[in-house]
C-alpha positions in Angstrom: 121.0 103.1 95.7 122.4 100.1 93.6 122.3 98.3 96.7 119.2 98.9 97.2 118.1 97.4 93.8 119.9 94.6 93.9 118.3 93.8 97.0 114.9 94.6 95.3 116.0 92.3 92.4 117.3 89.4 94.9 114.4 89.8 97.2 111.9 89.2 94.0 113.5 86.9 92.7 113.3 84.5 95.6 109.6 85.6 96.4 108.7 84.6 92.7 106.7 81.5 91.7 108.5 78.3 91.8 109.0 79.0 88.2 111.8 81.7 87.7 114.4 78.5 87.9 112.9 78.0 84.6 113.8 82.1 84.0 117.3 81.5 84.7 117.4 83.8 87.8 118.8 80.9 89.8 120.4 78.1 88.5 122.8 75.2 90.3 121.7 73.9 93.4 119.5 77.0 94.5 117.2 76.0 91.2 115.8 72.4 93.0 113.1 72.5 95.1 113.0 72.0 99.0 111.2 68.2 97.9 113.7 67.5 95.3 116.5 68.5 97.6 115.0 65.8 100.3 114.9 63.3 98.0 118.0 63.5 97.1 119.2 63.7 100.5 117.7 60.2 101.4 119.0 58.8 98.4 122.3 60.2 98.8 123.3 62.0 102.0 126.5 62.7 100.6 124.7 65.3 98.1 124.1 67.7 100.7 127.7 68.5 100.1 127.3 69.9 96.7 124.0 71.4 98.0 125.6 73.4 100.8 128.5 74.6 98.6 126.4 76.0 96.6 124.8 78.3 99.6 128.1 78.9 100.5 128.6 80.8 97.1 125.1 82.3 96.7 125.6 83.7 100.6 129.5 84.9 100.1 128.0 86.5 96.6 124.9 88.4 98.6 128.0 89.4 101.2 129.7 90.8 98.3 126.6 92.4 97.0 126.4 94.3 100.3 124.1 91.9 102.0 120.6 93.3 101.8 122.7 96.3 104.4 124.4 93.8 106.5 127.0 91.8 105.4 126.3 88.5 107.4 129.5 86.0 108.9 129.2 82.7 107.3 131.3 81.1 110.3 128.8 82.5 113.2 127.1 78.8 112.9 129.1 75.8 112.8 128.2 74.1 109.1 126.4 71.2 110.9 124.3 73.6 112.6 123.5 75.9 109.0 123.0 72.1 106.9 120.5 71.2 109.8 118.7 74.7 109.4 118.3 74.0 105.5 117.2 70.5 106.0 114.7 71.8 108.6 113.2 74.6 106.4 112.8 72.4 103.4 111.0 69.6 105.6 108.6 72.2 106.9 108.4 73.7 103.0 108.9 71.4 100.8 107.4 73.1 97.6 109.8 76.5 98.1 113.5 76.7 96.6 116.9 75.7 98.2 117.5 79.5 97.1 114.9 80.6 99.3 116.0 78.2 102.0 119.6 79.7 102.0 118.2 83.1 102.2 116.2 82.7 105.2 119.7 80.8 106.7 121.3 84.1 105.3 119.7 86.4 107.6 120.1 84.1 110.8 123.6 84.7 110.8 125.4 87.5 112.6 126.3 90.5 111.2 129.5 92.2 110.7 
């Protein structure tokens, strides 16, 4: 059950208005928007690092959480392949969340 909720919470979260950054449900990385994130990007390529450790700490902490029922491995796509992914999705969204990018990443990955 407390699964269950914290999915719930997680789920909502991401699904809210652009806003709930401003909420302090997300913060770091996960709080910039697909747009900001691409502009940073072509400014700096190099920020994509501190971008994609961030997912790797909001995806290991939704493993630890249970993982919405499956707890997903973070090595079943090579890092190039899961920064592509990211850059892809926030192209092709560019007023959603790096949070919300990350989380549809999340559930591409295999399960354990």
């Amino acid at each position: 059950m407390k699964r269950l909720f914290f999915a719930a919470i997680v789920f909502a979260a991401l699904h809210a208005a652009p806003a709930y950054a401003d909420d302090g449900i997300v913060g770091g990385a996960g709080a910039f928007t697909c747009s900001e994130f691409g502009k940073e990007y072509q400014t700096d390529p190099e920020s994509e690092h501190m971008f994609f450790t961030w997912a790797q700490g909001f995806m290991s902490g939704m493993n630890a959480a249970g993982g919405f029922g499956h707890v997903r491995d973070l090595g079943s796509k090579p890092v190039v392949d899961q920064e592509e992914f990211l850059r892809k999705y926030c192209d092709d969204h560019p007023l959603s969340t790096y949070a919300v990018a990350v989380s549809k990443l999340y559930v591409t990955l295999k399960t354990h």
